[in-house]
C-alpha positions as CSV (number, residue, x, y, z in Angstrom):
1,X,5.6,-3.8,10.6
2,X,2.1,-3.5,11.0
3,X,-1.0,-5.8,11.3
4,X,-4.5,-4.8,11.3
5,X,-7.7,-6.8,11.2
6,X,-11.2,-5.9,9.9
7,X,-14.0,-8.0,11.5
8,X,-16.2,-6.3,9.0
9,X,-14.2,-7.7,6.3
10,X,-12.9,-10.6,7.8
11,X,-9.7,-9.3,6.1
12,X,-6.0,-9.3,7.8
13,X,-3.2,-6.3,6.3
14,X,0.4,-6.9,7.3
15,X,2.2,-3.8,6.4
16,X,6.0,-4.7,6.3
17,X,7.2,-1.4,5.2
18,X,5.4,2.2,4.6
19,X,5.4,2.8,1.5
20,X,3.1,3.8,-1.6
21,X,1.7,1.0,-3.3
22,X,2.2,0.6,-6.8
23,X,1.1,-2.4,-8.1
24,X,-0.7,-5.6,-6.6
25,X,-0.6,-9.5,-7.1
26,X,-3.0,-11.9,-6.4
27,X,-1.1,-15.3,-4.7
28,X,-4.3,-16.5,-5.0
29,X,-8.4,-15.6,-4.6
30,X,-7.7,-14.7,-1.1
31,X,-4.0,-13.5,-0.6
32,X,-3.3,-10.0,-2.4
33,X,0.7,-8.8,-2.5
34,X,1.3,-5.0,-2.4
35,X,4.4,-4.1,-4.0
36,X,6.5,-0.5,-4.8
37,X,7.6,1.4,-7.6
38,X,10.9,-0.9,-6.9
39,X,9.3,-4.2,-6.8
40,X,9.2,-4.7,-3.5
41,X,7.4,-6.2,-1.0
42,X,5.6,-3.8,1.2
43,X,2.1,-5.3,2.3
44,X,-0.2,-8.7,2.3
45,X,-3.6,-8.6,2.3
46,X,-5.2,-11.9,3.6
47,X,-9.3,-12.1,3.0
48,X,-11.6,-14.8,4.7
49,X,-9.1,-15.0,7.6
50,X,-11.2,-16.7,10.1
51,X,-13.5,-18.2,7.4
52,X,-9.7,-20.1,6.5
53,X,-8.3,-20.5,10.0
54,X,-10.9,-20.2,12.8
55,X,-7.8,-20.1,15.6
56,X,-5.1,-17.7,13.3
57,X,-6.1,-14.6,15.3
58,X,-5.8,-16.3,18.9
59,X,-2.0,-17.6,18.3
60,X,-0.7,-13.7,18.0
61,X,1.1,-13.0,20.5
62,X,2.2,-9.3,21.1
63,X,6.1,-9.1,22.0
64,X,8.8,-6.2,22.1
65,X,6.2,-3.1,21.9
66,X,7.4,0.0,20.9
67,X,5.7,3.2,20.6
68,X,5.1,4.7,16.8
């Protein structure tokens, strides 16, 4: 798994598996589900993160690293 942030954007991607993305679903106007060819879950896409939760990015916590 993955995470990246984009100040820019204010947008969060959690990338549970690599994988090509081949369709998407809106939860709702700011969460956006990547699936696969076999329906699965592979990415979420979370817009307005601070905008939605001012204190989400302080609570990570980085555990267990392991090099890519």
């Amino acid at each position: 798994m993955k995470i990246s942030y984009d100040p820019d954007a204010d947008a969060m991607y959690i990338e549970l598996r690599e994988d090509e993305v081949d369709h998407t679903k809106e939860l709702d106007e700011n969460t956006i589900i990547d699936y696969n060819k076999k329906n699965e879950v592979i990415g979420v896409e979370l817009l307005f993160v601070k905008e939605r939760n001012p204190d989400l990015l302080k609570k990570f916590q980085v555990e267990n690293l392991t090099p890519a």
